[in-house]
C-alpha positions as CSV (number, residue, x, y, z in Angstrom):
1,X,-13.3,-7.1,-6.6
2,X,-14.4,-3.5,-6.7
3,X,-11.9,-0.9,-5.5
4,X,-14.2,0.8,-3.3
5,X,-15.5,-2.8,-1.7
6,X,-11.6,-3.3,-1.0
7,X,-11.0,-0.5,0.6
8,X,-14.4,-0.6,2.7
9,X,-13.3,-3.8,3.8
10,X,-9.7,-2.8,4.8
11,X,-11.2,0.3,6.3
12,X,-13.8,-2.1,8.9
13,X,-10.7,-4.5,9.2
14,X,-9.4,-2.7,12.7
15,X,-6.4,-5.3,13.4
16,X,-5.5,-6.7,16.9
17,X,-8.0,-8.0,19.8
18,X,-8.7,-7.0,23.4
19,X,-6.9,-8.3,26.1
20,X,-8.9,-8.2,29.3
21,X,-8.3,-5.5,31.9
22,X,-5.7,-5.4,34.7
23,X,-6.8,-6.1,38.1
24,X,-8.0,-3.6,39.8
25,X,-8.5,-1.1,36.8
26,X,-12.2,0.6,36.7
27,X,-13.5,-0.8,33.3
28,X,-15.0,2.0,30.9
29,X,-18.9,1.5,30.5
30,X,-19.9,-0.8,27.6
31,X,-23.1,1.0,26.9
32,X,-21.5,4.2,26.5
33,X,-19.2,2.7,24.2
34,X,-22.1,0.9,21.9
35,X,-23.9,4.4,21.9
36,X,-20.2,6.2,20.8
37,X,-20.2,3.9,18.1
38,X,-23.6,3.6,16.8
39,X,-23.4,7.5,17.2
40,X,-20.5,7.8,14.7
41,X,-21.5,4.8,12.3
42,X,-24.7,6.8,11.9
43,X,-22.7,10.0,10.7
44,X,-21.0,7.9,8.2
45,X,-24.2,6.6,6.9
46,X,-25.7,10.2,6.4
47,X,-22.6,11.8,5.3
48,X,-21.8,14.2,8.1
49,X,-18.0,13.5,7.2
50,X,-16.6,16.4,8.9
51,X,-18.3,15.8,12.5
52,X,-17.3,11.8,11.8
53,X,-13.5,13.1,11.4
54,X,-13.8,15.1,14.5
55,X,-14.8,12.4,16.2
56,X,-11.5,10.7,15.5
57,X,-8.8,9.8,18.1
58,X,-6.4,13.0,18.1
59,X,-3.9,10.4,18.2
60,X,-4.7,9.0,14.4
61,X,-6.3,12.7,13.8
62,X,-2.2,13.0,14.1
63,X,-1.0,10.6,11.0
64,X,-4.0,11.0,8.8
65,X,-5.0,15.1,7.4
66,X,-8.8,15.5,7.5
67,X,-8.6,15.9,3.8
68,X,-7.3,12.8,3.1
69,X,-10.2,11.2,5.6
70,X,-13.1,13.1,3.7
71,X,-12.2,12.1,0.3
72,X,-11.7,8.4,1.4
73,X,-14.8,8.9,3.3
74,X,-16.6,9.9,0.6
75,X,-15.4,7.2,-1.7
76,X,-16.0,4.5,0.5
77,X,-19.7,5.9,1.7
78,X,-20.6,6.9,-1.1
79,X,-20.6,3.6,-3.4
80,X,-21.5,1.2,-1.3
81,X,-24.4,2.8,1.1
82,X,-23.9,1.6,4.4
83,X,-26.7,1.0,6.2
84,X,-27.5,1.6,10.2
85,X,-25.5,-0.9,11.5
86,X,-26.6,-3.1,14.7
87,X,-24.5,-3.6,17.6
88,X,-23.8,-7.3,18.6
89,X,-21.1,-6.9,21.6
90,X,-18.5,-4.6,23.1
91,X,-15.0,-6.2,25.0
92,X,-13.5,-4.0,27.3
93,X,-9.4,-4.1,27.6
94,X,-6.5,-3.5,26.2
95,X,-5.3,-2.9,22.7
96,X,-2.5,-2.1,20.5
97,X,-3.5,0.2,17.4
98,X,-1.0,-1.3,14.8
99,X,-0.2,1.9,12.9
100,X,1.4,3.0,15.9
101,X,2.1,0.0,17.9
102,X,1.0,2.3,20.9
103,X,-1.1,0.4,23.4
104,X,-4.1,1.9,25.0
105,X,-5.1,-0.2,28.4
106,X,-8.9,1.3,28.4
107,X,-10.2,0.5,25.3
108,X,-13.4,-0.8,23.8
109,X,-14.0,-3.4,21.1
110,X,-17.6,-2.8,19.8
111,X,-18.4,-5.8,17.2
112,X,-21.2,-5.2,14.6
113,X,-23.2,-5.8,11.4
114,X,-24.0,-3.5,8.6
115,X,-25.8,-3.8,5.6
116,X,-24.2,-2.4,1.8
117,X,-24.2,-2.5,-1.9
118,X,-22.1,-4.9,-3.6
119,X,-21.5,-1.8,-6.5
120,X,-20.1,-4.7,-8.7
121,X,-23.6,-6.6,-8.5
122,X,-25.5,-4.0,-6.8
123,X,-27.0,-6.8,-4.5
124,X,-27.3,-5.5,-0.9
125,X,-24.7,-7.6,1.4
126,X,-23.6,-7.8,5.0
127,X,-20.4,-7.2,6.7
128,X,-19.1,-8.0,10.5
129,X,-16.7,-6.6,11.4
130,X,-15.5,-4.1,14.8
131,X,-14.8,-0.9,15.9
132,X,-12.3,0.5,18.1
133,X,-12.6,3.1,20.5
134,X,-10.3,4.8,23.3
135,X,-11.2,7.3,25.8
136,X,-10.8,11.0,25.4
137,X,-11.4,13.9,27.6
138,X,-14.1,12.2,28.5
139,X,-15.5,11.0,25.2
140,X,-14.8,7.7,23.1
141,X,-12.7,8.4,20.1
142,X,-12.2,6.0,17.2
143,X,-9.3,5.2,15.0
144,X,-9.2,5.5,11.1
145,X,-7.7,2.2,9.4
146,X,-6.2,-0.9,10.6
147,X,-2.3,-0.7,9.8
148,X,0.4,2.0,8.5
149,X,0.1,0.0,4.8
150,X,-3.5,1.0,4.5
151,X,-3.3,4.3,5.9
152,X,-0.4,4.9,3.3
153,X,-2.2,3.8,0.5
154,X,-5.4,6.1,1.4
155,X,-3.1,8.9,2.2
156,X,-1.3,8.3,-1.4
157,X,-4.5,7.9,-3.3
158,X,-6.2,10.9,-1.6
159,X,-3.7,13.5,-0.6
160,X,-3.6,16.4,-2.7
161,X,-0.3,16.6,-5.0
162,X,2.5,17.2,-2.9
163,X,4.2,21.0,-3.7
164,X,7.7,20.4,-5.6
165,X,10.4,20.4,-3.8
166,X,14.1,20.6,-4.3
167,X,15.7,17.7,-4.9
168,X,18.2,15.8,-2.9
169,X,21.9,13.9,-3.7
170,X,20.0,11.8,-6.2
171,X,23.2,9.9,-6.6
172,X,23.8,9.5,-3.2
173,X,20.3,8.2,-3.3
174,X,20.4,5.8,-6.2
175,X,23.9,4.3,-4.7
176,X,21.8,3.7,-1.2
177,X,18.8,2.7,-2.8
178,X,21.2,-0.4,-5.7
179,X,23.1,-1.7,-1.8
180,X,20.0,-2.1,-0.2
181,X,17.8,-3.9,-2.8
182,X,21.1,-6.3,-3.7
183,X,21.9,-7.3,-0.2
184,X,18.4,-7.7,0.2
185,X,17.9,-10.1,-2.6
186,X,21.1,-11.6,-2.4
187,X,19.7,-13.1,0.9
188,X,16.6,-14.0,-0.1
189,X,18.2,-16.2,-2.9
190,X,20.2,-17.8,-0.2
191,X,17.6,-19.5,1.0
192,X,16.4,-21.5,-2.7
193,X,18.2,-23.4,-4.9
194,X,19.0,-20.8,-7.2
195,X,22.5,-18.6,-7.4
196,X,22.2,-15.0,-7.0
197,X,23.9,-12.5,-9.2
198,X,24.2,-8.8,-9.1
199,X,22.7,-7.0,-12.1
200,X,24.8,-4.4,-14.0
201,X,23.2,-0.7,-13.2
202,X,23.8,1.8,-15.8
203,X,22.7,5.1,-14.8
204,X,22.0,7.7,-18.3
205,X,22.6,11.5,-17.8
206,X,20.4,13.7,-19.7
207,X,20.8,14.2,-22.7
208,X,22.8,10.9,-23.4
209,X,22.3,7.4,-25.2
210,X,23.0,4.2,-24.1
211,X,23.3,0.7,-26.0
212,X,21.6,-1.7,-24.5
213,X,21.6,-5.6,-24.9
214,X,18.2,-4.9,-25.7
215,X,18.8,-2.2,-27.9
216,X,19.5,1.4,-28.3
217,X,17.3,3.5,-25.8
218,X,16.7,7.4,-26.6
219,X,16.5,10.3,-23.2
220,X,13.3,10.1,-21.3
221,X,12.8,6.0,-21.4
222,X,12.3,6.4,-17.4
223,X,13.7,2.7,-16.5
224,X,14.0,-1.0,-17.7
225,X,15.5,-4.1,-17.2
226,X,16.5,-5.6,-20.0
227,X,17.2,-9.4,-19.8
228,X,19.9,-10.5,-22.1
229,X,22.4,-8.6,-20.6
230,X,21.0,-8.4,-17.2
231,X,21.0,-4.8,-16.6
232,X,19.2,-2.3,-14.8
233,X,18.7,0.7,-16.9
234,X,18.1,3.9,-15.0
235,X,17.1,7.3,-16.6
236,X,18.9,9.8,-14.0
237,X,16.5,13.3,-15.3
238,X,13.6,10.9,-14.7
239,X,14.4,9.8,-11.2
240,X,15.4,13.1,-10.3
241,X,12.0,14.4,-11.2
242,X,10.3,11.5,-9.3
243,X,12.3,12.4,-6.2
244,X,11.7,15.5,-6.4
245,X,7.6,15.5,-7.5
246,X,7.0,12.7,-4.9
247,X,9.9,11.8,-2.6
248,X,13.1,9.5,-2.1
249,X,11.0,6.3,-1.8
250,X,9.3,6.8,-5.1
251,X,12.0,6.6,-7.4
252,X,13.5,3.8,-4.9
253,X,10.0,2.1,-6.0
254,X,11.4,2.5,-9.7
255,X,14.6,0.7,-9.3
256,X,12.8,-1.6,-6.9
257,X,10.8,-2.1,-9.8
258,X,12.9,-3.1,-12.3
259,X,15.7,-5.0,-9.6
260,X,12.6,-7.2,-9.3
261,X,12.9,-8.5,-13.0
262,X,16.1,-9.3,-12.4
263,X,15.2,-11.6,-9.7
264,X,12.7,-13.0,-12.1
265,X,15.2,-13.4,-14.7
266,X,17.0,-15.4,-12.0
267,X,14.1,-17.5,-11.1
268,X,13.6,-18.5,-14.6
269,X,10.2,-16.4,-15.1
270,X,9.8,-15.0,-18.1
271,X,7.1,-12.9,-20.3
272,X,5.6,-14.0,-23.4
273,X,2.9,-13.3,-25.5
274,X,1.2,-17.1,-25.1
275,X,2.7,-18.5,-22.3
276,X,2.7,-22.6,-22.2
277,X,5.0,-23.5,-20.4
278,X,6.4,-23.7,-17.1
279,X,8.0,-20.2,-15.5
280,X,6.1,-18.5,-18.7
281,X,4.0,-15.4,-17.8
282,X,2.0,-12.7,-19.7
283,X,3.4,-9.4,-19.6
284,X,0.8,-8.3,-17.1
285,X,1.0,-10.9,-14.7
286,X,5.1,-10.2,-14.8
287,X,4.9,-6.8,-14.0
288,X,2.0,-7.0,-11.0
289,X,4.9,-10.0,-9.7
290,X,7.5,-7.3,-9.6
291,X,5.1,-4.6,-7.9
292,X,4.6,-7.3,-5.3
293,X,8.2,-8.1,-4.9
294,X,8.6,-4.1,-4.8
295,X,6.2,-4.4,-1.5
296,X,7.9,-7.1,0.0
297,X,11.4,-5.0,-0.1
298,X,9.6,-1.8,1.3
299,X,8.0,-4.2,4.4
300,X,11.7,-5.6,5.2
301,X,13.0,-1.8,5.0
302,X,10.1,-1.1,7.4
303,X,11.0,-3.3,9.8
304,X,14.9,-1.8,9.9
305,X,13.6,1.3,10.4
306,X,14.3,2.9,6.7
307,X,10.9,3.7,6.0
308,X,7.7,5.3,7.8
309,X,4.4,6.0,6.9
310,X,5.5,9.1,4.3
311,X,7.8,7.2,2.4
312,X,5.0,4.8,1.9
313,X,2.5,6.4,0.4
314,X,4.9,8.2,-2.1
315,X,5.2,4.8,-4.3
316,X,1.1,4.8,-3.6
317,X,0.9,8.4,-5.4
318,X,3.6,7.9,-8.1
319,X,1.6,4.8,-9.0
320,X,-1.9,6.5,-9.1
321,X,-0.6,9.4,-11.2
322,X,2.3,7.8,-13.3
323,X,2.1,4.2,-13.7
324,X,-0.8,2.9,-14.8
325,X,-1.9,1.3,-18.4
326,X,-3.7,3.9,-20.4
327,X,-6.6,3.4,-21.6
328,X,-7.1,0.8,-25.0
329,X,-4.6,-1.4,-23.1
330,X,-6.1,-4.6,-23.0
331,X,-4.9,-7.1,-20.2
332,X,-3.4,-9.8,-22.6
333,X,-1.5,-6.8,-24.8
334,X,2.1,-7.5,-24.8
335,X,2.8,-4.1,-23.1
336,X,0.5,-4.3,-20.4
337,X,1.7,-3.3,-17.0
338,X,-1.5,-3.5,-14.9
339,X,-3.9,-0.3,-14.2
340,X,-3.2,1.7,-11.2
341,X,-6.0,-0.1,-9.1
342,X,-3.7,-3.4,-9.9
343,X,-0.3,-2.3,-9.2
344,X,-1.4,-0.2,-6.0
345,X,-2.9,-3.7,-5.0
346,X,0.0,-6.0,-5.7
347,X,2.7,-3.1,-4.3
348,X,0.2,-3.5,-0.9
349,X,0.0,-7.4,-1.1
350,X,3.6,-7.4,-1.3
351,X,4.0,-5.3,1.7
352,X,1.4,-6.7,4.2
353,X,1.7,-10.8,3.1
354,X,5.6,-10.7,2.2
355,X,6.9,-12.9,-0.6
356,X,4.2,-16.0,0.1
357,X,1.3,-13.0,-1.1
358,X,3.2,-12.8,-4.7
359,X,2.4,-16.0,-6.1
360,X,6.2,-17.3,-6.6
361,X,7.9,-18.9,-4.3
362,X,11.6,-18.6,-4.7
C-alpha cells in the first residue's frame, strides 16, 4: 500500500467511541459540532494548514510541534486530494483520546465520508471514518492522530533533525538496555516449547577488532548478530553516536534489533538465499521479523512506564535516516534489510499488534 494512503488512513483512524452523557449534563450542540468539522475538513482540502493546526486541541497542540503537523499535513493532503467531505452523524459523550488516556466528558463524535485518490491507481476512492472534537473556550477543537505509536512515527518522520547533544553513561545504558531485552525474552520463551538462552554480548571499543564466530569484523560495523556462536556484536563508537544524534531509545532499537535474531536463532528461523523449507526465510523477510519483534519489546516497555512518546519516535528517525536499503537493493538480494517505509512499518506493527502482528508465533 502507498505510504501516504497508510498514513491518511491512520491519521482518519481516531480510536475509542462515545459513551453517552451523564445524567443531568447539558449536551454540546450537534449542529455546531458538524459545522466545526466540516469547517476544518474544508481547510485541509484547500490547504490552509496553518489555520487547520490552530484549530487543534491545545491539549494535542501540546505533544505534537506545528511543524511536525504541516509537513504531515502536507504529505497526506497533498497526494491523495481529499475531497469535501459529507457529514453522516454526530454522537455526543464521553471519550478517552488514547495518546493521552485523558478523558473528556463533552465531546463530539462527527462520522463522515470523503472522497480521495488512490495515488497507487490514481482511481478516486471513499473513506468513512470520524472526527473528534472537545470544547474550547468556547469553540470545538480537534485532535491530531489516533494513538502515541502514530503520533511517534509522524513526529519521527517529520521533525526536523534533532541538535546533537552530549552523550550519556552509554555503558550504563547498554547494561540497562542487554537486562531488559533478556528478562523480557526469557519470559516470552516460557510460554512455547522452546528453551531460552542468553546470548553472549560483546561490546568493541574504538579502534579495536573482534573475532567473531562469524568472522573477523573491522571498527565501524555498527552491530550484528552472528549465529554460530550466538553473539550479539555491539560497536560501542556507533551506539555512542546513535545515542547521542537521536537518543537513548535509538541505540536500544539497535540491540533490540539484533537481540531479536537471537530469538530467531532460537525459534529455528533462519535466512537463506532460496528458502524451501520450513523456518527458512529470505533475508528481507528476517530482518522486517526482527523490526517487529523490536516493536513488540518497546510496547511492553511502554506499558512499565520505560518509555513515552520521545523515546518513540527516536527509533522512527534513526530508521528514516540510517536504516534503510540503498538504492539497487533488490528485495530478494541476500543483503536486503527492507527500505525505511518497511522497517518503520513492521517496528509500528510490532508495537501496536504485539507478537500475533509479526507473523511467528513463538
Amino acid at each position: 500500500m502507498h505510504r501516504s494512503l497508510v498514513l491518511f488512513t491512520a491519521f482518519l483512524l481516531m480510536l475509542g467511541g462515545l459513551s453517552a452523557p451523564t445524567a443531568g449534563q447539558v449536551p454540546p450542540d450537534r449542529d455546531e459540532a458538524a459545522a466545526a468539522a466540516e469547517e476544518y475538513l474544508a481547510l485541509a482540502v484547500d490547504g490552509d494548514f496553518n489555520a487547520l493546526y490552530d484549530r487543534i486541541h491545545p491539549d494535542a497542540q501540546a505533544v505534537i510541534p506545528r511543524v511536525v503537523a504541516l509537513r504531515a499535513f502536507e504529505e497526506i493532503y497533498g497526494q491523495l486530494r481529499p475531497q469535501l467531505p459529507t457529514i453522516t452523524g454526530v454522537e455526543l459523550g464521553a471519550w478517552t483520546w488514547r495518546v493521552t488516556d485523558e478523558t473528556y466528558q463533552d465531546a463530539a463524535q462527527v462520522s463522515y465520508s470523503q472522497p480521495f485518490i488512490d495515488p497507487t491507481t490514481g482511481e478516486q476512492r471513499v473513506t468513512t471514518t470520524q472526527m473528534y472534537l472537545v470544547p474550547y473556550e468556547g469553540r470545538w477543537r480537534w485532535f491530531f492522530g489516533s494513538d502515541r505509536i502514530f503520533l511517534a512515527e509522524v513526529i519521527g518522520r517529520f521533525a526536523p533533525p534533532p541538535p546533537a547533544q552530549e552523550a550519556g553513561d552509554t555503558e550504563a545504558l547498554l547494561n540497562t538496555i542487554v537486562g531488559d531485552l533478556d528478562e523480557f525474552w526469557r519470559d516470552l520463551f516460557a510460554a512455547t516449547e522452546y528453551s531460552y538462552r542468553s546470548p553472549g554480548v560483546v561490546v568493541v571499543d574504538e579502534g579495536q577488532l573482534a573475532q567473531t564466530g562469524c568472522g573477523l569484523v573491522q571498527p565501524g560495523f555498527y552491530a550484528f548478530y552472528c549465529p554460530p556462536d550466538q553473539t550479539v556484536y555491539l560497536d560501542y563508537p556507533f551506539l555512542r553516536d546513535m545515542e547521542q544524534r537521536y537518543g537513548d531509545f535509538a541505540a536500544a532499537f539497535v540491540v533490540a534489533h539484533e537481540w531479536a535474531h537471537h530469538a530467531q536463532t532460537i525459534g529455528r528461523i533462519r535466512r537463506e538465499a532460496a528458502p524451501d523449507d520450513v523456518g527458512e526465510v529470505y533475508s528481507l523477510e528476517l530482518e522486517l521479523m526482527a523490526d517487529c519483534f523490536v516493536g513488540v519489546w518497546a510496547r511492553d516497555a511502554e506499558t512499565r512506564g520505560l518509555l513515552d512518546l520521545s523515546d518513540l519516535a527516536e527509533a522512527v528517525a534513526l530508521i528514516k535516516e540510517r536504516l534503510g536499503d540503498p538504492e539497487g537493493i533488490e528485495p530478494f538480494d541476500p543483503r536486503a534489510h527492507g527500505d525505511f517505509d518497511e522497517r518503520i512499518d513492521y517496528y509500528v506493527t510490532g508495537f501496536r499488534d504485539g507478537g500475533l502482528g509479526c507473523d511467528v508465533p513463538l
